[in-house]
N, CA, C and O atoms as CSV, one atom per row, in Angstrom:
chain,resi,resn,atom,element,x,y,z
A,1,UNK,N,N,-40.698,80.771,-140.410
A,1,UNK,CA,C,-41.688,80.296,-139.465
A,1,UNK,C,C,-42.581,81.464,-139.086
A,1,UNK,O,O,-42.105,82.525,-138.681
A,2,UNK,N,N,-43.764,81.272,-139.211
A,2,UNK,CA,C,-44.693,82.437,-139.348
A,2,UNK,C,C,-45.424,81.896,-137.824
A,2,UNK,O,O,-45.490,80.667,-137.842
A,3,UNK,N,N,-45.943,82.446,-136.617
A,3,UNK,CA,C,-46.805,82.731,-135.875
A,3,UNK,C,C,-47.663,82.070,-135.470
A,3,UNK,O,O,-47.876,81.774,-134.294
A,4,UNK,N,N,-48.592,81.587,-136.946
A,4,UNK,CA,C,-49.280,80.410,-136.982
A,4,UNK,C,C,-48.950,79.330,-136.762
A,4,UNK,O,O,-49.535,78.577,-135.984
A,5,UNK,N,N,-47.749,79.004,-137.539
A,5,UNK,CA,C,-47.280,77.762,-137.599
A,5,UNK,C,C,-47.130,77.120,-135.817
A,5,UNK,O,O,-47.321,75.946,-135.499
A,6,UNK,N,N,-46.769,78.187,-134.916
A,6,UNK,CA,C,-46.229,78.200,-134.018
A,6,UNK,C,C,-47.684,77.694,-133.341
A,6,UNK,O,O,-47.619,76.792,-132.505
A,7,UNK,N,N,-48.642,78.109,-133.596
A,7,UNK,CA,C,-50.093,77.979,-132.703
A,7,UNK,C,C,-50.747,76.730,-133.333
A,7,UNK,O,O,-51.541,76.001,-132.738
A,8,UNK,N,N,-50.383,76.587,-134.433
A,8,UNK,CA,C,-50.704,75.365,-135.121
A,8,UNK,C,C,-49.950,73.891,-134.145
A,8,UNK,O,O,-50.594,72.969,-133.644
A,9,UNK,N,N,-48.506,74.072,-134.116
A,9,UNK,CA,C,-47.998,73.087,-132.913
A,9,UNK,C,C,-48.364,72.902,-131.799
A,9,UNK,O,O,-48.653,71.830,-131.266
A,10,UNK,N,N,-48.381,74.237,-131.251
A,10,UNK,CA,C,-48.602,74.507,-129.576
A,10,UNK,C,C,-50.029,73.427,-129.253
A,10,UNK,O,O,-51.081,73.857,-128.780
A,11,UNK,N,N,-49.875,72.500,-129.487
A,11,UNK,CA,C,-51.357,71.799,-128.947
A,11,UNK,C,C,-51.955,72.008,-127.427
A,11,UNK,O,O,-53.114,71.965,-127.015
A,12,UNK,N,N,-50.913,72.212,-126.870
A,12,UNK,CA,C,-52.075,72.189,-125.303
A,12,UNK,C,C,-52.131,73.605,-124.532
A,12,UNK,O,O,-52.663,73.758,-123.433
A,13,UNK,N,N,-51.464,74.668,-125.321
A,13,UNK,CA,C,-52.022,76.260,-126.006
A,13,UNK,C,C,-51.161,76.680,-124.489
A,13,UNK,O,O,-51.667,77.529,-123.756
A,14,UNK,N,N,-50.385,76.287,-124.263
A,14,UNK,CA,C,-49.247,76.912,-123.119
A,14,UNK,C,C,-47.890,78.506,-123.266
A,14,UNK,O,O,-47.086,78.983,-122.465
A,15,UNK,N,N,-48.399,78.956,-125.211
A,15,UNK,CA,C,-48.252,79.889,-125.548
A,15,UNK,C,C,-46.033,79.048,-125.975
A,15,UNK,O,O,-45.282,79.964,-126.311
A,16,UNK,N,N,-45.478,77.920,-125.935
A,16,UNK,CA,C,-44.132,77.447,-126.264
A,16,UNK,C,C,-44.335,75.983,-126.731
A,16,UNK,O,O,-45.248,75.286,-126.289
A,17,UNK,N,N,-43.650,75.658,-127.430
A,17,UNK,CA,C,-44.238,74.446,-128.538
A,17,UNK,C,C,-42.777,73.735,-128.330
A,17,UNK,O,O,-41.817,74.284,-128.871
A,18,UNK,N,N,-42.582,72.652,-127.642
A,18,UNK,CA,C,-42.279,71.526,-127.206
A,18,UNK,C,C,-41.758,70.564,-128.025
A,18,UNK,O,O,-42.461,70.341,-129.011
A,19,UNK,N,N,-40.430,69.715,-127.911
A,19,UNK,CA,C,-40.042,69.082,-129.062
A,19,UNK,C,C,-40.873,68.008,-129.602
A,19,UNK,O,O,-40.716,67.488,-130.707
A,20,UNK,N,N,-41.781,67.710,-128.729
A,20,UNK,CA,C,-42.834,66.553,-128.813
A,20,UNK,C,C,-43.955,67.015,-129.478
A,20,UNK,O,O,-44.560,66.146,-130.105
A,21,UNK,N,N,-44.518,68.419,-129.532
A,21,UNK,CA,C,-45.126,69.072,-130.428
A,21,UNK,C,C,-44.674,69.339,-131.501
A,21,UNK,O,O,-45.499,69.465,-132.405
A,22,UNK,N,N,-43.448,69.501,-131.781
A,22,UNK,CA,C,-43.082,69.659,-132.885
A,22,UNK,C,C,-42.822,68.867,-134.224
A,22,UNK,O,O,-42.975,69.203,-135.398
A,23,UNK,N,N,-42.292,67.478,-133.532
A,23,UNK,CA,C,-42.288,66.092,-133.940
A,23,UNK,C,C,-43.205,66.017,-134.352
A,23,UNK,O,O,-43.377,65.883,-135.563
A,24,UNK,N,N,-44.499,66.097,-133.163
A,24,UNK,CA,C,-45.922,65.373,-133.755
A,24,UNK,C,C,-46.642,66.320,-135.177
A,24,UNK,O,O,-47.501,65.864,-135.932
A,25,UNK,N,N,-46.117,67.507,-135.256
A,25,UNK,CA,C,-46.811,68.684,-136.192
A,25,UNK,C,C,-45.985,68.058,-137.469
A,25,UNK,O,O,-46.428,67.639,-138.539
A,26,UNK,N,N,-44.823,68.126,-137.058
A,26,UNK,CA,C,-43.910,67.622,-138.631
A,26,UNK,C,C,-44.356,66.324,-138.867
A,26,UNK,O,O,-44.493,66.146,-140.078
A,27,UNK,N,N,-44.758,64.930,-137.916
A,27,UNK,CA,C,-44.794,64.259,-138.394
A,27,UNK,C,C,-46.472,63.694,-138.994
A,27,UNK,O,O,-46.920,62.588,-139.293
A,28,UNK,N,N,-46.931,64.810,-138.975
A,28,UNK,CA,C,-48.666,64.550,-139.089
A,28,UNK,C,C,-48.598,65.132,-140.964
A,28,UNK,O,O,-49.245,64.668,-141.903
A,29,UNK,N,N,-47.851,65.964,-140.975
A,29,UNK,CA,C,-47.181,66.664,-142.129
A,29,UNK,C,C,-46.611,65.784,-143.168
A,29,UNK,O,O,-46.874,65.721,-144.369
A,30,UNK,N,N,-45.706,65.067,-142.388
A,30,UNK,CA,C,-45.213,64.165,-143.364
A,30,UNK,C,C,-46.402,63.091,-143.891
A,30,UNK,O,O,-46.722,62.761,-145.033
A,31,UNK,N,N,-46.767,62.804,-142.956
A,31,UNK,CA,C,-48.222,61.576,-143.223
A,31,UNK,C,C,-48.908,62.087,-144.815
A,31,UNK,O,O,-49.140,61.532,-145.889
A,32,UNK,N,N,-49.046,63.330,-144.294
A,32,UNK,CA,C,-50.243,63.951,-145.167
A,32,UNK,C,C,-49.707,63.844,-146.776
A,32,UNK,O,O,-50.421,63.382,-147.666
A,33,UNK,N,N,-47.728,64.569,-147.098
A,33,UNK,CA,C,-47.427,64.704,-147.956
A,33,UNK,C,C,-47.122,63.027,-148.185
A,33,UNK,O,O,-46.946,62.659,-149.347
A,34,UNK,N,N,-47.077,62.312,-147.409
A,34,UNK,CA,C,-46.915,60.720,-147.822
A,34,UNK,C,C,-48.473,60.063,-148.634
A,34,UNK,O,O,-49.174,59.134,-148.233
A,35,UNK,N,N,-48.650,60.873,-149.798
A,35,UNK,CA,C,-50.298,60.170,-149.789
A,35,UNK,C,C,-49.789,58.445,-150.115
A,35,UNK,O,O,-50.124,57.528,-149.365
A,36,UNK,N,N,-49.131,58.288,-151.077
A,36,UNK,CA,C,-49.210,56.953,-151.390
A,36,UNK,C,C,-48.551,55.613,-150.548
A,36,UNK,O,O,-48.323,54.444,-150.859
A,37,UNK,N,N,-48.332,56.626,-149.022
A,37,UNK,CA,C,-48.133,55.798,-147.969
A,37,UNK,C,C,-46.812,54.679,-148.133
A,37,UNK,O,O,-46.930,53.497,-147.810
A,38,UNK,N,N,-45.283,55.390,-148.808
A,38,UNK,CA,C,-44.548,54.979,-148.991
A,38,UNK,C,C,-43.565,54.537,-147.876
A,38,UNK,O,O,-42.872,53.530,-147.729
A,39,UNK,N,N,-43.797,55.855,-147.019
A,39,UNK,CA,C,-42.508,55.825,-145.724
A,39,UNK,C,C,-41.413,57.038,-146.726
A,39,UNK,O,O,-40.274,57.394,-146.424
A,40,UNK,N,N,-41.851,57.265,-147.382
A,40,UNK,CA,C,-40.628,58.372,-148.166
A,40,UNK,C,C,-41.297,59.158,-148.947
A,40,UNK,O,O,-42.438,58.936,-149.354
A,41,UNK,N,N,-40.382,60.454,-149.284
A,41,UNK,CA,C,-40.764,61.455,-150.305
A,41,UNK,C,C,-40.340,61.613,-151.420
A,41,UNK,O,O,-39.142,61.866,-151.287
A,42,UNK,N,N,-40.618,61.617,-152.511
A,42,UNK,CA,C,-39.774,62.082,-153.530
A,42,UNK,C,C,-39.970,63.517,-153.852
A,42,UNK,O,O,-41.029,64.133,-153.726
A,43,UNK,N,N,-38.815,63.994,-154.292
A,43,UNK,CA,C,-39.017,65.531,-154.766
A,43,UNK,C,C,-40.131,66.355,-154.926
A,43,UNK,O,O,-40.027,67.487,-154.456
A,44,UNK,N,N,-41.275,66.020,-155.536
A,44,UNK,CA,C,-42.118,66.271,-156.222
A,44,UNK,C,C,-43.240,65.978,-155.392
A,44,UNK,O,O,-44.320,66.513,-155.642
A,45,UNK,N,N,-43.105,65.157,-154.392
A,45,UNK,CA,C,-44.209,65.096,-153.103
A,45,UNK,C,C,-43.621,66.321,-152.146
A,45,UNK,O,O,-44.370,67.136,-151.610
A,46,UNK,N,N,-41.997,66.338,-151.991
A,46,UNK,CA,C,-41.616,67.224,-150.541
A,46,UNK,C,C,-41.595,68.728,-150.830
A,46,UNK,O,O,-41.551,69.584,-149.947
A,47,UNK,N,N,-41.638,69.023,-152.408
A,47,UNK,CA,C,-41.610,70.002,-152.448
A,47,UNK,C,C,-42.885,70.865,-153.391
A,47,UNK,O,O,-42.889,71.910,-154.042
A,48,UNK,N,N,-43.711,70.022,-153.129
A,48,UNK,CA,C,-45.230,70.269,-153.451
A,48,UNK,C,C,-45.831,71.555,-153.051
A,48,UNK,O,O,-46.420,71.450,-151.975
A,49,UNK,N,N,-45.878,72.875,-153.630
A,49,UNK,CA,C,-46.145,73.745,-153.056
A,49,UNK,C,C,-47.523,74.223,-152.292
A,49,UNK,O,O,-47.642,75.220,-151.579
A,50,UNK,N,N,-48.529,73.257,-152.623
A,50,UNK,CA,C,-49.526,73.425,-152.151
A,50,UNK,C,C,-49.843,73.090,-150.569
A,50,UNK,O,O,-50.450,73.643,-149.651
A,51,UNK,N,N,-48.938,71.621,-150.802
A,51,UNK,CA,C,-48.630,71.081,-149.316
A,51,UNK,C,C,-47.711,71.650,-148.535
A,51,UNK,O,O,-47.583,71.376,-147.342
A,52,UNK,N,N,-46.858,72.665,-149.304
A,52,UNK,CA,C,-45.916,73.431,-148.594
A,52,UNK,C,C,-46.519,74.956,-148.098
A,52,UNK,O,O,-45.826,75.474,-147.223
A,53,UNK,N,N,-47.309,75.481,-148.386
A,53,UNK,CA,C,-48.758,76.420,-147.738
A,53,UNK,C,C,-49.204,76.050,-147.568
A,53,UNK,O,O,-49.907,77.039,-147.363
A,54,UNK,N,N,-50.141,74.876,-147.197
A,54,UNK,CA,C,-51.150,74.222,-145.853
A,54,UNK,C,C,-49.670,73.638,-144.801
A,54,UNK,O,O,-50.174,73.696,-143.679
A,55,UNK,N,N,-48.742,73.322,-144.670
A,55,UNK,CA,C,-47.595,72.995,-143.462
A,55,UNK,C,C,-47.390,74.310,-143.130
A,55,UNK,O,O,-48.015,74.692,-142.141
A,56,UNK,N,N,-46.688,75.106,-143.684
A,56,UNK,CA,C,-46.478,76.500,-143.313
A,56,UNK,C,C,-46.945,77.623,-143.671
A,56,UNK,O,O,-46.422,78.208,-144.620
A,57,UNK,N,N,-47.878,78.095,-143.087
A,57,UNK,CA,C,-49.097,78.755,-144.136
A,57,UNK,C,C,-48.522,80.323,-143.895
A,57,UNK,O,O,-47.919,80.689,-142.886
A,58,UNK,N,N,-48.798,81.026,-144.872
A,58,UNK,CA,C,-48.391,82.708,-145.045
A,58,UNK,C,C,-49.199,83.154,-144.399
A,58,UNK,O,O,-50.346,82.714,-144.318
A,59,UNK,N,N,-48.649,84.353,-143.671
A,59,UNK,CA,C,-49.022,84.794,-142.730
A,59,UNK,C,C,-48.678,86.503,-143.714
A,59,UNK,O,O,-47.548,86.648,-144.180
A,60,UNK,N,N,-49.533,87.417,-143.879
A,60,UNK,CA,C,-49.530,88.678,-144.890
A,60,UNK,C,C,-48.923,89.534,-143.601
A,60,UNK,O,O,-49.341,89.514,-142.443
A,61,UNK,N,N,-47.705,90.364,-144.201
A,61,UNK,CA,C,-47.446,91.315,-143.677
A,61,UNK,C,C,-46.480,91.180,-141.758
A,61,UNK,O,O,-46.609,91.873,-140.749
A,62,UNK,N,N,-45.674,90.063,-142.038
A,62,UNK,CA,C,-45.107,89.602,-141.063
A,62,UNK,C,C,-43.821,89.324,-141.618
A,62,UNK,O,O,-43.824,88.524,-142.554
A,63,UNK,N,N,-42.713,89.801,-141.257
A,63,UNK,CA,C,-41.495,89.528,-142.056
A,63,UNK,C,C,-40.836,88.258,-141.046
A,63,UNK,O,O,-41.633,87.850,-140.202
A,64,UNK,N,N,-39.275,87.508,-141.053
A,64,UNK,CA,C,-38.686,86.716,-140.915
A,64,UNK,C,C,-38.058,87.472,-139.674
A,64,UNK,O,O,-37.593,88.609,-139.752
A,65,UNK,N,N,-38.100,86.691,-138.492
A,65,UNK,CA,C,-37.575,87.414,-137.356
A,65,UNK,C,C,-38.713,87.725,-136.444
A,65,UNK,O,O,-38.465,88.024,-135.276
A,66,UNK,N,N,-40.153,87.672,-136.956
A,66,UNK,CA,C,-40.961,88.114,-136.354
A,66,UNK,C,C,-41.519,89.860,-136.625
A,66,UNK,O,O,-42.425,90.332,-135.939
């Protein structure tokens, strides 16, 4: 979890991201990787790497832990 991701949730910018923010970030996510509007993923949609850097985008020079 990179920084961004974190400011990307935080919608009402209170600097702590809320389980209801978080829900809504994952589940806007899922929408997106749902193109053919199944209600499900298959492999090859969930682990789509392109859609997996626009959900959690790299952040250069920031290691794990912060």
């Amino acid at each position: 979890w990179m920084p961004g991701v974190m400011t990307a949730m935080d919608k009402n910018k209170d600097g702590m991201v809320s389980r209801q923010e978080f829900l809504e970030y994952m589940g806007a996510q899922f929408d997106i990787m749902d193109a053919k509007k199944k209600g499900m993923l298959n492999k090859s949609e969930f682990t789509d790497k392109k859609m997996m850097q626009s959900t959690f985008p790299h952040t250069p020079n920031i290691t794990a832990g912060g």
